[in-house]
C-alpha positions as a printed Julia matrix, in Angstrom:
402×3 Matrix{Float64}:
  18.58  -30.58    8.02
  20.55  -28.55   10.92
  18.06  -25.23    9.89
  14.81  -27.76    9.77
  12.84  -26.21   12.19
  14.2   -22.87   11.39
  13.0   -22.76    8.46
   9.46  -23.98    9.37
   8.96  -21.2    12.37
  10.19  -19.07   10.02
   7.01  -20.14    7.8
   4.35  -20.23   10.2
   5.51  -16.91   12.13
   5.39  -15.67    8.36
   1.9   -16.42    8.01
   0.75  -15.04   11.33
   2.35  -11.46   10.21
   0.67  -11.56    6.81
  -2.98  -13.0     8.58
  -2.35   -9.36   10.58
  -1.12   -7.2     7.68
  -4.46   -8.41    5.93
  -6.84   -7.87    8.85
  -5.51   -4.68    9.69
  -3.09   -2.41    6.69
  -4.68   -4.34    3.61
  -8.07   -3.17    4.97
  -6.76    0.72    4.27
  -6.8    -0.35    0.59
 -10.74   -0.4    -0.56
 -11.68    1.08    2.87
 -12.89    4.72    1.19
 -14.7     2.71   -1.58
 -17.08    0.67    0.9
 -17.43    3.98    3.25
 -18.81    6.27    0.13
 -20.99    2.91   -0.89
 -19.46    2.92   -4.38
 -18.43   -1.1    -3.77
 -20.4    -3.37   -0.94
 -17.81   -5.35    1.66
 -17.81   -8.39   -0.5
 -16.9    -7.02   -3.94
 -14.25   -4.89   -1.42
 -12.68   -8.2    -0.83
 -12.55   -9.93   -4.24
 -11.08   -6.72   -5.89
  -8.88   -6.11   -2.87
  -7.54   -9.89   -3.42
  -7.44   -9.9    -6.75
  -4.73   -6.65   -6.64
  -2.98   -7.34   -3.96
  -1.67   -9.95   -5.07
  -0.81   -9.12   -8.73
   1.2    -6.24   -6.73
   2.64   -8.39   -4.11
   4.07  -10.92   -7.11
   5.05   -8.17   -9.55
   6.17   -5.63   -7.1
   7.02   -6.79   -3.86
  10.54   -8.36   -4.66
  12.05   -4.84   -5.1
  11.31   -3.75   -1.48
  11.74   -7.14   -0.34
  15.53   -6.31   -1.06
  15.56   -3.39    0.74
  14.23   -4.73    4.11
  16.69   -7.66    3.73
  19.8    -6.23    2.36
  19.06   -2.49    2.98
  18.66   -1.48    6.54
  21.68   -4.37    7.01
  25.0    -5.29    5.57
  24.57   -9.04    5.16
  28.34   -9.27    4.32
  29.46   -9.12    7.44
  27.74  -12.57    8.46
  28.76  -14.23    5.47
  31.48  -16.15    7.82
  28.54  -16.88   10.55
  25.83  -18.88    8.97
  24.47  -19.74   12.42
  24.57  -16.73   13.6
  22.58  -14.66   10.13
  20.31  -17.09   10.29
  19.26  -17.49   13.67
  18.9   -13.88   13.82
  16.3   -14.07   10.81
  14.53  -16.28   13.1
  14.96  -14.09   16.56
  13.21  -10.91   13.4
  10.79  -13.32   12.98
   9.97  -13.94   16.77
  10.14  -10.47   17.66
   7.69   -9.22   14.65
   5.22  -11.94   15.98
   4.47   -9.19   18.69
   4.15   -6.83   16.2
   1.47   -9.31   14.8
  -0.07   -9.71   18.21
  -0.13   -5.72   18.16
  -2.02   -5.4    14.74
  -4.44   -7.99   15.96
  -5.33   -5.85   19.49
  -5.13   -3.14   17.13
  -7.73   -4.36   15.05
  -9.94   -5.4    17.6
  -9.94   -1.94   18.57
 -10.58   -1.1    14.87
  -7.56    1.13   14.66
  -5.39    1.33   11.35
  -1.64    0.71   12.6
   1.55   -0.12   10.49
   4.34   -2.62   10.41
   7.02   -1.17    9.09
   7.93    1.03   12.1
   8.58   -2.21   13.95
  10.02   -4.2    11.01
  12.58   -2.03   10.39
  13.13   -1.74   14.09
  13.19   -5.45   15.01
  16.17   -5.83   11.69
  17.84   -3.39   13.02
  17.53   -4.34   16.6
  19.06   -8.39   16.24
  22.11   -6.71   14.24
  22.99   -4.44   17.32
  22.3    -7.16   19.53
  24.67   -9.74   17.49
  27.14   -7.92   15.78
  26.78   -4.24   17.59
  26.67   -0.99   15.17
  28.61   -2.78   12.72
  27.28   -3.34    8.84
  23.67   -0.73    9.93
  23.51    1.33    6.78
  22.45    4.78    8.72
  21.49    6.85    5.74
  19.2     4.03    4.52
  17.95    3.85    8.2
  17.45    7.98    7.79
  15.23    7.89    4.56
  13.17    5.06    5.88
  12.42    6.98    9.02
  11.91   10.6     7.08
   9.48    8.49    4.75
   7.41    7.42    7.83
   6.56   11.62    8.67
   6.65   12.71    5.08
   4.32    9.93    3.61
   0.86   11.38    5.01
   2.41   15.38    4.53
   2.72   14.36    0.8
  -0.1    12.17    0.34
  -2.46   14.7     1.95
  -1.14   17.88    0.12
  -1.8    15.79   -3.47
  -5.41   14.66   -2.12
  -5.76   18.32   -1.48
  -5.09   19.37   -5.12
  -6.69   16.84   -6.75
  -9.82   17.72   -4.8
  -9.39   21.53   -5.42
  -8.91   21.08   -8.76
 -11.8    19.17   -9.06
 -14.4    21.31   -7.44
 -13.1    24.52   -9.42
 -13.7    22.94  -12.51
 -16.66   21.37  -11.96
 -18.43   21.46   -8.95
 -18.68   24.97   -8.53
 -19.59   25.49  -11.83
 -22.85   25.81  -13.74
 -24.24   22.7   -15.22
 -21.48   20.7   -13.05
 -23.13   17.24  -14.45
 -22.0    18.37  -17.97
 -18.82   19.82  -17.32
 -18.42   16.31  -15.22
 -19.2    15.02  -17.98
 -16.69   16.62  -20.75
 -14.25   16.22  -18.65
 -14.41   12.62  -17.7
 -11.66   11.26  -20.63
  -9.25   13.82  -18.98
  -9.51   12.22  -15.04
  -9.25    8.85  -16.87
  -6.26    9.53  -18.93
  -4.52   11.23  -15.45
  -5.07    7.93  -13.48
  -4.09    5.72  -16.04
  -1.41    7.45  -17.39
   0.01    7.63  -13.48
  -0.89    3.93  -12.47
   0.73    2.6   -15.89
   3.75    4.58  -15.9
   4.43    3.36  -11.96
   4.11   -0.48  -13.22
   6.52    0.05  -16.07
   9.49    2.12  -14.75
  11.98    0.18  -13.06
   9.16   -2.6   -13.08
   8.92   -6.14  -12.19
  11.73   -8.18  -12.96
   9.75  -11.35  -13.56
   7.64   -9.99  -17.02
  11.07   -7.93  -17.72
   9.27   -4.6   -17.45
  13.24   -3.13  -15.93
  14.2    -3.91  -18.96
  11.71   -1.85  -21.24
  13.6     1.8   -22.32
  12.19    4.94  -20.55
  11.2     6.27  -23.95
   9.01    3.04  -24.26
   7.41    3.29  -21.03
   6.63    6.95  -21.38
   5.13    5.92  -25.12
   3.22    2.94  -23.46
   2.05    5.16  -20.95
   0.66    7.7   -22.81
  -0.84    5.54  -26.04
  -2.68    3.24  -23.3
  -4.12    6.29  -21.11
  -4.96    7.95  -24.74
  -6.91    5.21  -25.82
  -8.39    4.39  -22.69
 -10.16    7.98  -22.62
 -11.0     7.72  -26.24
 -12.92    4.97  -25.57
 -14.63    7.19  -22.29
 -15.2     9.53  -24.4
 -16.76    7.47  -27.72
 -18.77    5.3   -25.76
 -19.45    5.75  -22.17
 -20.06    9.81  -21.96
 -23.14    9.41  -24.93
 -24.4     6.91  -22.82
 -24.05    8.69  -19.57
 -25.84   11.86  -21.16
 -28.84    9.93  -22.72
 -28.95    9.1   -18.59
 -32.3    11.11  -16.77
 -30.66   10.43  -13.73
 -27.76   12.56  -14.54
 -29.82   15.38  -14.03
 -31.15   14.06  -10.36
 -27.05   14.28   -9.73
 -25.61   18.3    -9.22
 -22.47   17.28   -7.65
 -21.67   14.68  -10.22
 -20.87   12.05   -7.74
 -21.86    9.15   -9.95
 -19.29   10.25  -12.48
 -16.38    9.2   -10.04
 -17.63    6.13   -8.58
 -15.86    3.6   -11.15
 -12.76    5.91  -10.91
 -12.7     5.61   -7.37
 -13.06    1.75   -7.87
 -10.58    1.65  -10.41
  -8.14    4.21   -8.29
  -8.83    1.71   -5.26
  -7.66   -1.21   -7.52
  -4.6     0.47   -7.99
  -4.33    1.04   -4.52
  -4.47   -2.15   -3.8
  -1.91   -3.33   -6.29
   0.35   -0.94   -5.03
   0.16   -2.48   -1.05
   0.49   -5.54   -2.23
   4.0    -4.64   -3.55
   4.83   -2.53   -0.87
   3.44   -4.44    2.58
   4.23   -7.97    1.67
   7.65   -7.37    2.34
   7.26   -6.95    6.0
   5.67  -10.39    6.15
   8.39  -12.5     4.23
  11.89  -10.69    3.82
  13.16  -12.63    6.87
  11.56  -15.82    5.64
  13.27  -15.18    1.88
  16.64  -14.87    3.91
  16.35  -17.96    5.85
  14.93  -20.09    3.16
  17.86  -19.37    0.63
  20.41  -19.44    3.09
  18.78  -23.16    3.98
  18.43  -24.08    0.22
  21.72  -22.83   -0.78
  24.03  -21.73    2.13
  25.74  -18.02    2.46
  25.72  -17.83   -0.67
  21.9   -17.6    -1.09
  21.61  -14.38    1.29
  21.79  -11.59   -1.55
  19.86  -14.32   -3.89
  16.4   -12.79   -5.4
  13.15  -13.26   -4.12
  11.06  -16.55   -4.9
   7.52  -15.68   -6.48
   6.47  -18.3    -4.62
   7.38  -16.2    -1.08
   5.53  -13.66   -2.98
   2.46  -15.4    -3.44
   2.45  -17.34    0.0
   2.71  -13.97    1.71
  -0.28  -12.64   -0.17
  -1.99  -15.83    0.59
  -2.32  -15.09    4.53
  -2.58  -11.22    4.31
  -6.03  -12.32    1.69
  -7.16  -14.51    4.57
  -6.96  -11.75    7.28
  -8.33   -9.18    5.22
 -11.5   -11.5     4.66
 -12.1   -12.85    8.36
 -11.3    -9.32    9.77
 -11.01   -6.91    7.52
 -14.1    -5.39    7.76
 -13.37   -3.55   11.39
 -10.46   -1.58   10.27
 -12.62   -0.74    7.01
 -15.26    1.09    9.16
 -12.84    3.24   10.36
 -11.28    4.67    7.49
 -13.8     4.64    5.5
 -16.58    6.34    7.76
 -14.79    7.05   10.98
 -12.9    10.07   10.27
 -15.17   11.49    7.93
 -17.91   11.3     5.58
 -16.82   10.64    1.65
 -18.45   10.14   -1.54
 -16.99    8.86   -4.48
 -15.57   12.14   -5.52
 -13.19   12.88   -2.37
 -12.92    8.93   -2.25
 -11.4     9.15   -5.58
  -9.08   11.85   -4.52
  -7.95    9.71   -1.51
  -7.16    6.75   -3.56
  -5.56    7.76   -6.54
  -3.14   10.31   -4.12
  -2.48    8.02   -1.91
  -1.57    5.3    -4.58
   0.53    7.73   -5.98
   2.71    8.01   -2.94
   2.98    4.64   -2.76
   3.51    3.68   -5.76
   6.05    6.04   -5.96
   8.35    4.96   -2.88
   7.88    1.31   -4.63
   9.94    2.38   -7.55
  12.47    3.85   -4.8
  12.83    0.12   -3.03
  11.64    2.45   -0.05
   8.85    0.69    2.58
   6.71    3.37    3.62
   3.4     3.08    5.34
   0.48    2.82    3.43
  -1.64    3.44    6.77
  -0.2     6.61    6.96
  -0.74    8.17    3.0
  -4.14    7.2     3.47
  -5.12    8.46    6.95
  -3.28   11.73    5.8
  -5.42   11.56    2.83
  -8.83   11.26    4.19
  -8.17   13.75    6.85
  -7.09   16.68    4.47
 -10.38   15.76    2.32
 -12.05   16.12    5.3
 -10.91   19.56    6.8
 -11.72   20.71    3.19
 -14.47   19.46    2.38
 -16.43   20.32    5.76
 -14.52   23.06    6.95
 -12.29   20.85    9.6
 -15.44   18.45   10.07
 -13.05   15.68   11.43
 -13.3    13.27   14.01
 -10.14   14.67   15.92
 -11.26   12.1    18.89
 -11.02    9.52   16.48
  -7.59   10.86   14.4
  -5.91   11.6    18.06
  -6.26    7.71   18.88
  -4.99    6.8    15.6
  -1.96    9.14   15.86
  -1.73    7.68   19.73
  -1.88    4.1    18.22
   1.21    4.88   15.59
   3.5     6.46   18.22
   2.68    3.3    20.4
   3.46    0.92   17.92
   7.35    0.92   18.26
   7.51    0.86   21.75
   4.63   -1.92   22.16
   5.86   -4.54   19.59
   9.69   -3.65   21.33
């Protein structure tokens, strides 16, 4: 009972930091979708619910891991309960002004990220308590690359997916039918990426790590097979017999359920990524409380999981809708063909650093993404005033939740 009240700060601080990952990061997730009017706010939210947490319980104990044990060498507390623990709790104080940042930062409807200062705020009580000793530097280094190279990578794939696109169909004659005949292929490409990411090295809990390479790559590619079979046997007939096809050069219409379905995946992959800057403090001090030092390199309870995605669903619904605006039809103006590009790149990248354990910023792969679309869809028709307080708002984020 000494760790009581540890335990339930650790809880309620918990919940603030989700309540502000949902109102502000989780709104990154389906913001392209509402700003191309493919989905309305309120079918945003259910889908954007629904996905991130599925990803938050299947994924999110992987990186979890690496914000606990990765940034830190937990051995060398293992002979100072006291100390590990209250140290969890001075994280979880410290990231509370992180949450008060991402709230004034969504007030101000700008798209911020946590990790910068979760990392920071870990690394910060170890110096404090136990100086330089047990910081894993190289970890430290590939977080901090992954922060700059996140929205370089997840811009440059937007950029060919896009180009790709409009030389093989929008530029062409008769783009609605080459859309058209060409529809099974973008399926089979976002399934066969999405599905491959949720197998390989997957979650632990359905025992997807434990499924052969060979098997996931034969999963991958029977599932994304028959999924465009079935594009191409039943919903292309039905999408010719369409008059309004015609009404419809660019073809637009074609991607809107991709960029839904792309956004879902999006979503799934947040959920696995961001709910471990809510909770891996809390997972610390509530197996250290349950079962001593001994419970500091224990897994991750679903139930952390699912508590975490609890309060980042309840900010994304109360406030969710400012930071939306903003990506969606600040920076630039989408439709559901560059919104599809956006989505399924960025999901890509973070799907990707998932599978690494490595907690990059969602904010960032998306913002990158939009504004590459942008600049090449409208020859650099950006809001730079707009991007500039974004960038202004990141590089401010370390110092102000310090």
């Amino acid at each position: 009972m000494e760790y009581l009240w540890i335990v339930i700060a650790g809880f309620l601080f918990s919940f603030f930091l989700s309540f502000s990952i949902g109102a502000n990061d989780t709104a990154n997730s389906f913001g392209t979708s509402v700003g191309s009017k493919v989905l309305s706010l309120r079918k945003a939210y259910i889908l954007a619910i629904i996905f991130e947490t599925c990803g938050a319980i299947l994924l999110g104990s992987k990186v979890t891991d690496t914000m606990r044990s990765g940034v830190i060498d937990a051995a060398v507390y293992n002979q100072s309960e006291k100390a590990y623990i209250s140290g969890q709790l001075a994280t979880k104080l410290y990231i509370s002004g992180c949450g008060v940042w991402m709230m004034l930062a969504t007030l101000f409807k700008l798209p911020v990220s946590t990790t910068h200062s979760m990392v920071g705020a870990t690394l910060g009580y170890s110096i404090v308590l136990r100086h330089f000793q047990g910081v894993r530097w190289l970890n430290i280094g590939y977080i901090v690359a992954s922060w700059f190279l996140s929205p370089i990578l997840s811009g440059l794939i937007t950029t060919v997916f896009y180009m790709t696109i409009n030389a093989s169909i929008l530029k062409r004659d008769q783009a609605a039918m080459r859309g058209l005949n060409l529809l099974p292929y973008f399926y089979f490409f976002t399934f066969l990426i999405n599905i491959f990411s949720v197998f390989y090295d997957g979650s632990a809990i359905l025992k997807f790590n434990e499924i052969p390479f060979w098997a996931i790559c034969l999963v991958s590619v029977v599932f994304s097979f028959l999924t465009a079979l079935a594009v191409r046997i039943t919903v292309v007939p039905k999408l010719r017999r369409n008059p309004v096809d015609q009404e419809d050069p660019q073809c637009v219409k074609l991607f809107s359920f991709l960029q839904i379905l792309s956004a879902c995946f999006s979503g799934f992959a947040h959920g696995g990524n961001d709910v471990s800057n809510s909770i891996a403090p809390l997972v610390t001090i509530w197996n250290m409380y349950a079962k001593g030092p001994a419970g500091i390199e224990d897994g991750v309870p679903i139930w952390l999981l699912a508590y975490g995605s609890a309060g980042m669903s309840i900010g994304l619904w109360l406030l969710g809708h400012r930071v939306i605006r903003t990506v969606g039809e600040g920076l630039t103006e989408l439709n559901a063909i560059s919104g599809f590009c956006v989505e399924l790149a960025a999901a890509f990248t973070v799907l990707f650093a998932s599978k690494l354990g490595l907690p990059i910023s969602t904010t960032h792969c998306k913002i990158g993404s939009v504004v590459a679309v942008g600049y090449i869809r409208f020859a650099r028709k950006v809001n730079l005033t707009l991007f500039r307080n974004i960038i202004l708002s990141w590089v401010v984020t370390l110092p102000a939740t310090g």
